[in-house]
TORZAPA-760473 format. One record per atom (N, C-alpha, C, O): residue number from 0; residue in one letter; atom name; y, z, x. Coordinates in Angstrom, 1 decimal. Example, Ala and Ser with C-alpha at 12.3 -4.5 7.8 and 13.67 -1.06 7.14 Angstrom:
BEGIN
seq:0	type:A	atom:N	Y:-5.7	Z:7.8	X:13.2
seq:0	type:A	atom:CA	Y:-4.5	Z:7.8	X:12.3
seq:0	type:A	atom:C	Y:-3.3	Z:7.8	X:13.2
seq:0	type:A	atom:O	Y:-3.3	Z:8.5	X:14.2
seq:1	type:S	atom:N	Y:-2.2	Z:7.1	X:12.8
seq:1	type:S	atom:CA	Y:-1.1	Z:7.1	X:13.7
seq:1	type:S	atom:C	Y:0.0	Z:7.9	X:12.9
seq:1	type:S	atom:O	Y:1.1	Z:8.0	X:13.4
// end
This chain:
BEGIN
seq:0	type:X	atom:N	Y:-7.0	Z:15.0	X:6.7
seq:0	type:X	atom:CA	Y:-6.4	Z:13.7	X:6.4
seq:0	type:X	atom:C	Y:-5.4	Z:13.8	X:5.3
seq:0	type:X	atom:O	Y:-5.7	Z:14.6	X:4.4
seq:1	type:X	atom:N	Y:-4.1	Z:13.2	X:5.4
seq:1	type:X	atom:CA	Y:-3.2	Z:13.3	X:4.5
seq:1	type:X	atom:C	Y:-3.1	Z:11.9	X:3.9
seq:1	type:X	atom:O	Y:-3.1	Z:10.8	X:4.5
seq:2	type:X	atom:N	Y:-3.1	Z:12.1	X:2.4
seq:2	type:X	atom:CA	Y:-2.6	Z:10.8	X:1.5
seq:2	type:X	atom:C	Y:-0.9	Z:10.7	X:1.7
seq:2	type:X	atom:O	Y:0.1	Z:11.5	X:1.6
seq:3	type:X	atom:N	Y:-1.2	Z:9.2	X:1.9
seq:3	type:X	atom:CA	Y:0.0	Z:8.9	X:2.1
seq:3	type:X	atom:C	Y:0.4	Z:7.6	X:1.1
seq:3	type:X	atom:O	Y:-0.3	Z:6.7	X:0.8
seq:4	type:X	atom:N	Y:1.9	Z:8.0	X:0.6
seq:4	type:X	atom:CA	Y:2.1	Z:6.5	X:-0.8
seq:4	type:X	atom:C	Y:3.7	Z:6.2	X:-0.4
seq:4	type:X	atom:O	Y:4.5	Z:6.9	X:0.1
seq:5	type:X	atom:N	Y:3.8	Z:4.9	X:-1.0
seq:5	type:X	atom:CA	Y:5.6	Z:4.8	X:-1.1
seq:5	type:X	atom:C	Y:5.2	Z:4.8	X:-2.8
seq:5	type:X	atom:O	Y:4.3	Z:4.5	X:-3.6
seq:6	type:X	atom:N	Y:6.9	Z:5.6	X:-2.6
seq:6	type:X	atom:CA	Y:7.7	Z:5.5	X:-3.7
seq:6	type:X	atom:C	Y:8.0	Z:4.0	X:-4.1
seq:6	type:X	atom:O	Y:7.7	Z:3.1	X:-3.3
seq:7	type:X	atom:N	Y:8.6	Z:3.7	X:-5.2
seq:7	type:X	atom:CA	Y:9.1	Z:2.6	X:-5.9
seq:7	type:X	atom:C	Y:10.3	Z:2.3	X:-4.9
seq:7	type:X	atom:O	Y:10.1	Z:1.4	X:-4.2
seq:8	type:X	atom:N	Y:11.2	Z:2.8	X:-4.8
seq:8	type:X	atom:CA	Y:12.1	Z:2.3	X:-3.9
seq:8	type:X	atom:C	Y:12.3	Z:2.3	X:-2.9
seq:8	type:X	atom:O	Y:13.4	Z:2.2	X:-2.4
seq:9	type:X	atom:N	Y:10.9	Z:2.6	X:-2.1
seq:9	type:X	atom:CA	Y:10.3	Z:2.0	X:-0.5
seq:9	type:X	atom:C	Y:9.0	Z:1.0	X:-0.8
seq:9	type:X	atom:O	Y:8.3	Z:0.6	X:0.1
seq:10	type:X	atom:N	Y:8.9	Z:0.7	X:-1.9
seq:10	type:X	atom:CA	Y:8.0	Z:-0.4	X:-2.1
seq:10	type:X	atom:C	Y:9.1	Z:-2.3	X:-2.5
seq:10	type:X	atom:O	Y:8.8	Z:-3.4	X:-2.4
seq:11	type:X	atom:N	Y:10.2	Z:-1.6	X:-2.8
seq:11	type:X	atom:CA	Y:10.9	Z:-2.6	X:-2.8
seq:11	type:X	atom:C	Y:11.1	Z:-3.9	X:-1.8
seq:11	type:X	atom:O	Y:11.2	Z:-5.1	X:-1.9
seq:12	type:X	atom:N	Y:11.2	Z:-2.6	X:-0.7
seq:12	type:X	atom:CA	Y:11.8	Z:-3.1	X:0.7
seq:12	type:X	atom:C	Y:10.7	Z:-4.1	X:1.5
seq:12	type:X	atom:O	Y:10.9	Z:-5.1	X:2.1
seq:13	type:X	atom:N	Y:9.5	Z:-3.6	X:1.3
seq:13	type:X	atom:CA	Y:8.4	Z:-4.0	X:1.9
seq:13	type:X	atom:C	Y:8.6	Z:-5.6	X:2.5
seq:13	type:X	atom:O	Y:8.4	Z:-5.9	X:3.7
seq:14	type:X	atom:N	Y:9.1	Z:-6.7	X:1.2
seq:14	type:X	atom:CA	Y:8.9	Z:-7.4	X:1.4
seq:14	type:X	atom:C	Y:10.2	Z:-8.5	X:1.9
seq:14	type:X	atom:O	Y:10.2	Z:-9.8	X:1.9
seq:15	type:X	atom:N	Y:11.1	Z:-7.6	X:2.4
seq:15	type:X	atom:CA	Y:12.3	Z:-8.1	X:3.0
seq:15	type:X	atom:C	Y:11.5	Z:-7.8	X:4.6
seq:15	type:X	atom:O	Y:12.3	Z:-8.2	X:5.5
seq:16	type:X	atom:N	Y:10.5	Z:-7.2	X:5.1
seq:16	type:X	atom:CA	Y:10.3	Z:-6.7	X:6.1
seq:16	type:X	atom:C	Y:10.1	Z:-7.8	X:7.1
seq:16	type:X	atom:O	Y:10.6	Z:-8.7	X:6.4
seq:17	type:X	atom:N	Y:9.8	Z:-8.4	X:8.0
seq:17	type:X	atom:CA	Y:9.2	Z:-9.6	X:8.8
seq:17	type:X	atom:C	Y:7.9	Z:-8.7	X:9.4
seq:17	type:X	atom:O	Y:8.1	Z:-7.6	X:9.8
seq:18	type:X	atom:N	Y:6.8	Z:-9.3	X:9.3
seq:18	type:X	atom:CA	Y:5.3	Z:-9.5	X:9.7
seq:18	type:X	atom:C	Y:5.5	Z:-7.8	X:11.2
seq:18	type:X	atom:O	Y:4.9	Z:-6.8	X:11.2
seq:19	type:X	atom:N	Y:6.5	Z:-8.3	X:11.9
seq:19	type:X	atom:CA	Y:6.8	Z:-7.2	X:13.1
seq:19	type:X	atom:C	Y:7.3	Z:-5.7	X:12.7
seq:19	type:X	atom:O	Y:6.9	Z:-4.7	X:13.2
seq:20	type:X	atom:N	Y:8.1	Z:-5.9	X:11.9
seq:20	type:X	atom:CA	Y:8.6	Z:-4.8	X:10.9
seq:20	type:X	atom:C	Y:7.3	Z:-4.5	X:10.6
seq:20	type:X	atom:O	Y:6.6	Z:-3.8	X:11.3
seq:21	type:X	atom:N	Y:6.8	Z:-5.1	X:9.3
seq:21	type:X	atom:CA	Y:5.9	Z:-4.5	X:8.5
seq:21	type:X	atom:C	Y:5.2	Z:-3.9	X:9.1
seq:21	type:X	atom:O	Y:4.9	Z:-2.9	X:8.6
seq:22	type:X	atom:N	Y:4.7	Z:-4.2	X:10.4
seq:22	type:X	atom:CA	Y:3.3	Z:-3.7	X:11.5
seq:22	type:X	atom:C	Y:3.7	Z:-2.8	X:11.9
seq:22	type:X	atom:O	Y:2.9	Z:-2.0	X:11.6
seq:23	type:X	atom:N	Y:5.1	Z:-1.9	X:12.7
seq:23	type:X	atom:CA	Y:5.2	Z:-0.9	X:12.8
seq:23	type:X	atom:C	Y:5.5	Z:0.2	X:11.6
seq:23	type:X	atom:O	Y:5.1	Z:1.4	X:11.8
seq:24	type:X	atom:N	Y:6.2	Z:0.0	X:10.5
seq:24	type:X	atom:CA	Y:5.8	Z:0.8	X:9.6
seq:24	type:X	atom:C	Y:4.1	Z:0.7	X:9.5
seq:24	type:X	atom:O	Y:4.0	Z:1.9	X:9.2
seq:25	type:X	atom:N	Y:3.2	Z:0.4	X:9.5
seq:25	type:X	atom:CA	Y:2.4	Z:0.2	X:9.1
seq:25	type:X	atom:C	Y:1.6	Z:1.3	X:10.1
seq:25	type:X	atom:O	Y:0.8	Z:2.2	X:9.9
seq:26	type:X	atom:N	Y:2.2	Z:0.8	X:11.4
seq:26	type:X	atom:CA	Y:2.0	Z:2.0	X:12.5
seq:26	type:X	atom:C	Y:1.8	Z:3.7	X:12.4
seq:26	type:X	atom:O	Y:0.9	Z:4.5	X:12.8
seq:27	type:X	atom:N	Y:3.1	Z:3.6	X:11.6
seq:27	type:X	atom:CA	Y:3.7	Z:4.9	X:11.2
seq:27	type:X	atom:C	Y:2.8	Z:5.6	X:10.4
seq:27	type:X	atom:O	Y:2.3	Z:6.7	X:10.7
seq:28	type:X	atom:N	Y:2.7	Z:4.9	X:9.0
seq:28	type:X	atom:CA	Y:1.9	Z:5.4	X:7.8
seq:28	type:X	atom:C	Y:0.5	Z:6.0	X:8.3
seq:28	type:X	atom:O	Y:0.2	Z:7.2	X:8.0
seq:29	type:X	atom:N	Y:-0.6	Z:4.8	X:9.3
seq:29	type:X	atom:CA	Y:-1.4	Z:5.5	X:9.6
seq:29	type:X	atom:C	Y:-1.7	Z:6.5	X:10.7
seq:29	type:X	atom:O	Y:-2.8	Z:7.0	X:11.0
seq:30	type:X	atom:N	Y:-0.2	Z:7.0	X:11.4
seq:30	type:X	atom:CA	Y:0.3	Z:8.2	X:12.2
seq:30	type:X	atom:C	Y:0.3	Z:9.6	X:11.1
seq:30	type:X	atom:O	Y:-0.2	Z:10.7	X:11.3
seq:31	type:X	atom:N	Y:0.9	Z:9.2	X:10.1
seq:31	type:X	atom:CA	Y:1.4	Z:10.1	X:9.2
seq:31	type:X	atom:C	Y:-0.3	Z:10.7	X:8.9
seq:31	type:X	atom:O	Y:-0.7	Z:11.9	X:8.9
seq:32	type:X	atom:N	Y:-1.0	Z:9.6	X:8.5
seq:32	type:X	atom:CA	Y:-2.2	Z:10.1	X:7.7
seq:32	type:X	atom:C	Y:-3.2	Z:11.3	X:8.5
seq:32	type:X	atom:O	Y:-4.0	Z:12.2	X:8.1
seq:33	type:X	atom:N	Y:-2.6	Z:10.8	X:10.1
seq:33	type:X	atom:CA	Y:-3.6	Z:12.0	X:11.1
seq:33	type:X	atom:C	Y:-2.2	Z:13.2	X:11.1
seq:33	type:X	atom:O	Y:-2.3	Z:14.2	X:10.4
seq:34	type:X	atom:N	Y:-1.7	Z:13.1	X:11.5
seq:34	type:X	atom:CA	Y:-0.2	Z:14.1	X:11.9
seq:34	type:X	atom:C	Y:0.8	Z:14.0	X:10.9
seq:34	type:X	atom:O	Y:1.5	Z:13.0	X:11.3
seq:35	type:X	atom:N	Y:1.3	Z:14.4	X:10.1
seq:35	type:X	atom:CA	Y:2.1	Z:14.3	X:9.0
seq:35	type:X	atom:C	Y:3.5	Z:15.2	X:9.1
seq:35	type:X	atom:O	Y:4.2	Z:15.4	X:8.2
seq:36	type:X	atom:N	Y:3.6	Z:15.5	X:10.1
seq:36	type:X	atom:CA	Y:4.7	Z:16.1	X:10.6
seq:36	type:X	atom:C	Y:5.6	Z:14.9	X:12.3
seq:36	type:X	atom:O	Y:6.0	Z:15.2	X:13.4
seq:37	type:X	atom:N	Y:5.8	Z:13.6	X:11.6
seq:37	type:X	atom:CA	Y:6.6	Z:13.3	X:12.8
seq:37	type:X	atom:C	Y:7.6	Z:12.9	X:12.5
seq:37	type:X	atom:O	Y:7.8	Z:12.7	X:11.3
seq:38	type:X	atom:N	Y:8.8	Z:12.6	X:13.5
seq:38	type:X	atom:CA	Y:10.2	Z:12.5	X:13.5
seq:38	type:X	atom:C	Y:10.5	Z:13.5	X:13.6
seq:38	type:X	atom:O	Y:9.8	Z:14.4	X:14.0
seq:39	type:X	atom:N	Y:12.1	Z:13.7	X:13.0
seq:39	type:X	atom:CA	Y:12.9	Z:14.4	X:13.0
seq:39	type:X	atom:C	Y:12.9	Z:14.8	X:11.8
seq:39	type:X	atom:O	Y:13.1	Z:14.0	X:10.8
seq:40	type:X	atom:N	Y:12.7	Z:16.3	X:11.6
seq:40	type:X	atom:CA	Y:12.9	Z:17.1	X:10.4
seq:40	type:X	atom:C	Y:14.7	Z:17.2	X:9.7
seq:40	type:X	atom:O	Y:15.7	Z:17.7	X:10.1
seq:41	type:X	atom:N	Y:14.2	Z:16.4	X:8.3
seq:41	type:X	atom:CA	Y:16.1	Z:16.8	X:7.9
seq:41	type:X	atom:C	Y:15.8	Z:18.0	X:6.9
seq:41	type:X	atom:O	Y:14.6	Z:18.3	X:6.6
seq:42	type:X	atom:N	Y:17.0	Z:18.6	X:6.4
seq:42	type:X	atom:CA	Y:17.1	Z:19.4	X:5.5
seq:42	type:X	atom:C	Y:16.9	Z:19.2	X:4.1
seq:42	type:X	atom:O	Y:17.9	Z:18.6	X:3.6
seq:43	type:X	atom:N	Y:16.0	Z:19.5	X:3.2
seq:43	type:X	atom:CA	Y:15.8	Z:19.3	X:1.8
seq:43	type:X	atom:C	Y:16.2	Z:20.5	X:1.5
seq:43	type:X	atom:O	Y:16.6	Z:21.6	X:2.0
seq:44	type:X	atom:N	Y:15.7	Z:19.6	X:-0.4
seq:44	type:X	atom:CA	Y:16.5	Z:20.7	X:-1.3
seq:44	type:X	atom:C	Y:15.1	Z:21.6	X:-1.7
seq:44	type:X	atom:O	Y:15.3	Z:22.7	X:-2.2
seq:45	type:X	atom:N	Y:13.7	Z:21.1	X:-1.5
seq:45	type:X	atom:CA	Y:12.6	Z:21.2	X:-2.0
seq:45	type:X	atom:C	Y:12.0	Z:22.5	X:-1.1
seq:45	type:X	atom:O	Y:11.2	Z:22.1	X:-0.2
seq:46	type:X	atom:N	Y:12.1	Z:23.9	X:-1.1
seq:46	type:X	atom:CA	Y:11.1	Z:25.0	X:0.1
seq:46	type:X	atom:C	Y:9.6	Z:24.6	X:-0.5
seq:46	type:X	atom:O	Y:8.7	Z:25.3	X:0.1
seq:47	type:X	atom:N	Y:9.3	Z:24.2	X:-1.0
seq:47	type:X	atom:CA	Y:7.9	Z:23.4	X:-0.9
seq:47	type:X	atom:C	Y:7.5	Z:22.4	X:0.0
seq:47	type:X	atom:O	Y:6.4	Z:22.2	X:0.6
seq:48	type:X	atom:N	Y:8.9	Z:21.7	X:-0.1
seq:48	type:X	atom:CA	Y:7.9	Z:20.4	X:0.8
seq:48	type:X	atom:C	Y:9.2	Z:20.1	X:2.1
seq:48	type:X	atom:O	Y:10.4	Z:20.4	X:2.1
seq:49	type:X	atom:N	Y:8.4	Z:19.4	X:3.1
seq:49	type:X	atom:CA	Y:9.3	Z:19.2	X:4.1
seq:49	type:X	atom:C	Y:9.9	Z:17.8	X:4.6
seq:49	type:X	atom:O	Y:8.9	Z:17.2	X:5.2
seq:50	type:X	atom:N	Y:10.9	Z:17.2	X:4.6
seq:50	type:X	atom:CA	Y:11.4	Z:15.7	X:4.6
seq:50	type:X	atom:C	Y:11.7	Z:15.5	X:6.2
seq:50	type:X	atom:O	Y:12.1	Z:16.3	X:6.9
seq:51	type:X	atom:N	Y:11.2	Z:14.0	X:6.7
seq:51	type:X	atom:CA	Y:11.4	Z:14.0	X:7.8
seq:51	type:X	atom:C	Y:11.9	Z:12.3	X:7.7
seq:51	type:X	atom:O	Y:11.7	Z:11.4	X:6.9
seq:52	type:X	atom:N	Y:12.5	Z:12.3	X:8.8
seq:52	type:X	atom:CA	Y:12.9	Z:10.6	X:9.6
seq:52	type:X	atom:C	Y:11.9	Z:10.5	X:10.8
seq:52	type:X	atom:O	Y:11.3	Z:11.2	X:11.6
seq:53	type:X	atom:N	Y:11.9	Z:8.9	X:10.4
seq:53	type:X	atom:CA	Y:10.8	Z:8.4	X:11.5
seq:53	type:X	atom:C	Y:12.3	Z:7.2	X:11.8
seq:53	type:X	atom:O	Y:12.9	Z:6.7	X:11.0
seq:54	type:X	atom:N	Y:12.5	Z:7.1	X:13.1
seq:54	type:X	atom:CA	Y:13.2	Z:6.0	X:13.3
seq:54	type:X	atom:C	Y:12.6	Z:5.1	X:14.6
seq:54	type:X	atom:O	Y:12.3	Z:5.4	X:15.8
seq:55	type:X	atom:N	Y:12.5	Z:3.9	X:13.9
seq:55	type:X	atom:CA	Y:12.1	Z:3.0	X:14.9
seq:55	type:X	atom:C	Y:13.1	Z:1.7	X:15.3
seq:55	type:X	atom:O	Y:13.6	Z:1.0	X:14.4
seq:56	type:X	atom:N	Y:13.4	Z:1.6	X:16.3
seq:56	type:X	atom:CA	Y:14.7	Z:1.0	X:16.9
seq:56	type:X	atom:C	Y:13.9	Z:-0.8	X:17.3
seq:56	type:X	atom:O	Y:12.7	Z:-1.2	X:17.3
seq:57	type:X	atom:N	Y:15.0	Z:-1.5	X:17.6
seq:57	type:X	atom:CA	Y:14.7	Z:-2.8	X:18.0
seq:57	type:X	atom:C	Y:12.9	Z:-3.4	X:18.4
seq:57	type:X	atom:O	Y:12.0	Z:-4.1	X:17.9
seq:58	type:X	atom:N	Y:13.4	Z:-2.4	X:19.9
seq:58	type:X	atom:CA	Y:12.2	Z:-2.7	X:20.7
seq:58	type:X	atom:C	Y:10.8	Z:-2.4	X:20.1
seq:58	type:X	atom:O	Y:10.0	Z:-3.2	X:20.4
seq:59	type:X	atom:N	Y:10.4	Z:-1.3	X:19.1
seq:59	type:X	atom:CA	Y:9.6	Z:-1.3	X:18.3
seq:59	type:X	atom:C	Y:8.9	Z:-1.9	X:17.4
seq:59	type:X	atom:O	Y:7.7	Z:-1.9	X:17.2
seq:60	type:X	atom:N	Y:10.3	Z:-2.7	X:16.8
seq:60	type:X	atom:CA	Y:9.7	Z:-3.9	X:15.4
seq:60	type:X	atom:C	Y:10.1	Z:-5.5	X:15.8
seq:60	type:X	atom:O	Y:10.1	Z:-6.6	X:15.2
seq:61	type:X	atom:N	Y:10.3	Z:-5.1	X:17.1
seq:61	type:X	atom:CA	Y:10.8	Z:-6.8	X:17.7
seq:61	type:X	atom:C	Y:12.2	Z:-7.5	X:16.5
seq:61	type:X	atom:O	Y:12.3	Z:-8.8	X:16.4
seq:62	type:X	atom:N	Y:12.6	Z:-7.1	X:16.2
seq:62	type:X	atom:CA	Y:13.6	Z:-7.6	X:15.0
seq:62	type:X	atom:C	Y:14.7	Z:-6.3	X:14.5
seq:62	type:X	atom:O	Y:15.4	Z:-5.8	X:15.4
seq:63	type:X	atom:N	Y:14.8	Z:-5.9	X:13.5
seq:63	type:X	atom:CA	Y:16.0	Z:-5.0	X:13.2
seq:63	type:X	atom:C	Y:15.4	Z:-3.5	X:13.2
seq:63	type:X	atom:O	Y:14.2	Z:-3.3	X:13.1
seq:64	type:X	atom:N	Y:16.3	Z:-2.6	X:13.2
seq:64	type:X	atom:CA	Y:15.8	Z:-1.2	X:13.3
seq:64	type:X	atom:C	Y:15.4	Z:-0.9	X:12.0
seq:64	type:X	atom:O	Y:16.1	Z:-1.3	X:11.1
seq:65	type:X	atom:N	Y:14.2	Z:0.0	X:11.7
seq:65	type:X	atom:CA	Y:13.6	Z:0.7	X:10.8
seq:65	type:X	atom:C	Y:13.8	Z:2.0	X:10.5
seq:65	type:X	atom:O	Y:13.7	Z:2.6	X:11.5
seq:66	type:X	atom:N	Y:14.1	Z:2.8	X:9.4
seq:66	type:X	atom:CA	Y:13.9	Z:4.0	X:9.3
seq:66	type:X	atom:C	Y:13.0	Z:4.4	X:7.8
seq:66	type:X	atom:O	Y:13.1	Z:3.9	X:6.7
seq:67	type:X	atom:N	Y:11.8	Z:5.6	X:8.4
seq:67	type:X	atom:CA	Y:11.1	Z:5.5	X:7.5
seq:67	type:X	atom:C	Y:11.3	Z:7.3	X:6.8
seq:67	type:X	atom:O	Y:10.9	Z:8.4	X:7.3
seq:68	type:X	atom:N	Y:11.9	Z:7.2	X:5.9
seq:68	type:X	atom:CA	Y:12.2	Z:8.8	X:5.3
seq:68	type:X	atom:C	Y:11.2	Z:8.9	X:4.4
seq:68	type:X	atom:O	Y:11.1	Z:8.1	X:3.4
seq:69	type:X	atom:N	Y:10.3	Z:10.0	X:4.7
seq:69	type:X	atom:CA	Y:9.5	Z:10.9	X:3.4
seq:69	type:X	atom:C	Y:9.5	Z:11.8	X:3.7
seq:69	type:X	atom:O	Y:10.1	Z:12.3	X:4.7
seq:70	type:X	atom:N	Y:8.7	Z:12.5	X:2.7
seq:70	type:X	atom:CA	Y:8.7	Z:14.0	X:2.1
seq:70	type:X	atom:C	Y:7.4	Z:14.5	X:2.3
seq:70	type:X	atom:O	Y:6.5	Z:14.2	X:1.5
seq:71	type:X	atom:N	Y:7.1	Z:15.2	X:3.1
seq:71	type:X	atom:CA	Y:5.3	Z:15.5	X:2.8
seq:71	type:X	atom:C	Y:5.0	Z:17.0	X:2.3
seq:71	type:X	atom:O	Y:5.1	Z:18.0	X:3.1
seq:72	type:X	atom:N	Y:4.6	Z:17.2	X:1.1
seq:72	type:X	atom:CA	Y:3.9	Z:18.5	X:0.8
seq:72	type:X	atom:C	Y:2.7	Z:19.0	X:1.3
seq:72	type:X	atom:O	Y:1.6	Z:18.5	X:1.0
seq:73	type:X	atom:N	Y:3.0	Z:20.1	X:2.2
seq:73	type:X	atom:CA	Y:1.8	Z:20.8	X:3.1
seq:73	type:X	atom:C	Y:0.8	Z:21.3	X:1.4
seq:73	type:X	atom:O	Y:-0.3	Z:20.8	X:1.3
seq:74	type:X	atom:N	Y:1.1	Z:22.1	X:0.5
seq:74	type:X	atom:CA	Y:0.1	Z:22.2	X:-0.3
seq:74	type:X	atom:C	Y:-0.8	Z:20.8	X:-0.9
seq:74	type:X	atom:O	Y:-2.0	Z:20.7	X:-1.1
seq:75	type:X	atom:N	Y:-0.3	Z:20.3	X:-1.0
seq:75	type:X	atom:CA	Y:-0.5	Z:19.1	X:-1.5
seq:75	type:X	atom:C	Y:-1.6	Z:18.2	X:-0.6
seq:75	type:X	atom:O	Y:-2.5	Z:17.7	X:-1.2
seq:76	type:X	atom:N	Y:-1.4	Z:18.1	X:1.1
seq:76	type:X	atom:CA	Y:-1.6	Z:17.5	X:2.0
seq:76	type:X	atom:C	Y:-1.1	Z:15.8	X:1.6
seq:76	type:X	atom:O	Y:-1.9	Z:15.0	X:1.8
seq:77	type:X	atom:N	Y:0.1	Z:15.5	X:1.0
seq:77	type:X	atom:CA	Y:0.4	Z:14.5	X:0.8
seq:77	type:X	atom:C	Y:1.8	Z:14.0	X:1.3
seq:77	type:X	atom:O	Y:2.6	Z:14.9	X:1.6
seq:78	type:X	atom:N	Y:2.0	Z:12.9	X:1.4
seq:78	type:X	atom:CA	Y:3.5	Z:12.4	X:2.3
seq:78	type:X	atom:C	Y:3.6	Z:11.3	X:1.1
seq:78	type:X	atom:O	Y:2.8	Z:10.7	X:0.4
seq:79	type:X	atom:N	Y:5.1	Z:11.4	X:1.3
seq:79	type:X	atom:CA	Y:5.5	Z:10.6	X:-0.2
seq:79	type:X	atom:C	Y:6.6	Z:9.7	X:0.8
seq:79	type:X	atom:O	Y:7.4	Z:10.4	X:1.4
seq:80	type:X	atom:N	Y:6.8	Z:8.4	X:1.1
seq:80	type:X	atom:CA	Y:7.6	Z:7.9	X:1.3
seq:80	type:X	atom:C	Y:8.9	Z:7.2	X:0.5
seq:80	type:X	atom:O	Y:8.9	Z:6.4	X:-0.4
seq:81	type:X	atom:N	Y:9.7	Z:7.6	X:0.9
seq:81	type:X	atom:CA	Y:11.2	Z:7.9	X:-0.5
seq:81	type:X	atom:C	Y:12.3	Z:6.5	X:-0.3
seq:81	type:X	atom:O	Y:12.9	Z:5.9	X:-1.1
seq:82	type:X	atom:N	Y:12.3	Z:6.3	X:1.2
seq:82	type:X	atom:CA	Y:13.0	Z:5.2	X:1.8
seq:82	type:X	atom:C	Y:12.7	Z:4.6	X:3.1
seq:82	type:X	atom:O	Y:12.4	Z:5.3	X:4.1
seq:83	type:X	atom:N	Y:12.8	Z:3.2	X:3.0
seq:83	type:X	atom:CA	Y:12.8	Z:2.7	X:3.7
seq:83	type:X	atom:C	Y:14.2	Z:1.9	X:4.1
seq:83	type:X	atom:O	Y:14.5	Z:1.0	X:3.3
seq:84	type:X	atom:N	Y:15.2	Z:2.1	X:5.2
seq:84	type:X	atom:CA	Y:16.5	Z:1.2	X:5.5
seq:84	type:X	atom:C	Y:16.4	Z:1.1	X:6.7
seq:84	type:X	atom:O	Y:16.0	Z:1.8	X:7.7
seq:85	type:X	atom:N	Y:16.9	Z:-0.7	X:6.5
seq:85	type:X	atom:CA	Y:16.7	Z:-1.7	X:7.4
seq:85	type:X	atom:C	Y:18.2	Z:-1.5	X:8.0
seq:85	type:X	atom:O	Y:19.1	Z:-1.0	X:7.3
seq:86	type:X	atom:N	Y:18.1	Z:-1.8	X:9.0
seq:86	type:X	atom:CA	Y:19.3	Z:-2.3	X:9.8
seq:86	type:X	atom:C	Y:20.0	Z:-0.8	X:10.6
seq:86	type:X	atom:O	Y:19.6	Z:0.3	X:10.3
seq:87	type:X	atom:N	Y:21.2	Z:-1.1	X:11.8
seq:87	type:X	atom:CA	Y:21.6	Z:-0.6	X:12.3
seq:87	type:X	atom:C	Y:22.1	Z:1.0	X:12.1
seq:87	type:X	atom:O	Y:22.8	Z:1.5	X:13.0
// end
């Protein structure tokens, strides 16, 4: 099981989210906590830890597209969520 947290400036966002939004992030987070490796892997600056995109489009959150970027440290067994951006 992986702990999973947002950061301060994906905690911001939370509450610009609508109820549909929120539910598919919400989706994600408890994906993350069994499999902590999904999306698309980007390139960090960190060889400790590894940063990924989760993108969730229209049809997903019934409302605007989501993208969910964190960081998860395999030593650690932890995923740190860094950003969350709304829209297109």
């Amino acid at each position: 099981m992986t702990f999973v947290a947002y950061s301060d400036s994906a905690e911001k966002v939370l509450p610009e989210l609508s109820s549909t939004e929120r539910r598919a992030v919400d989706q994600v987070l408890a994906q993350l906590r069994i499999d902590p490796r999904l999306g698309e892997r980007r390139p960090g600056y960190d060889p400790q830890a590894e940063d990924y995109v989760v993108r969730l489009g229209e049809e997903a959150t019934a409302g605007r597209s989501v993208s969910v970027i964190y960081r998860y440290h395999p030593g650690m067994r932890a995923a740190l969520v860094t950003w969350l951006v709304v829209g297109p």
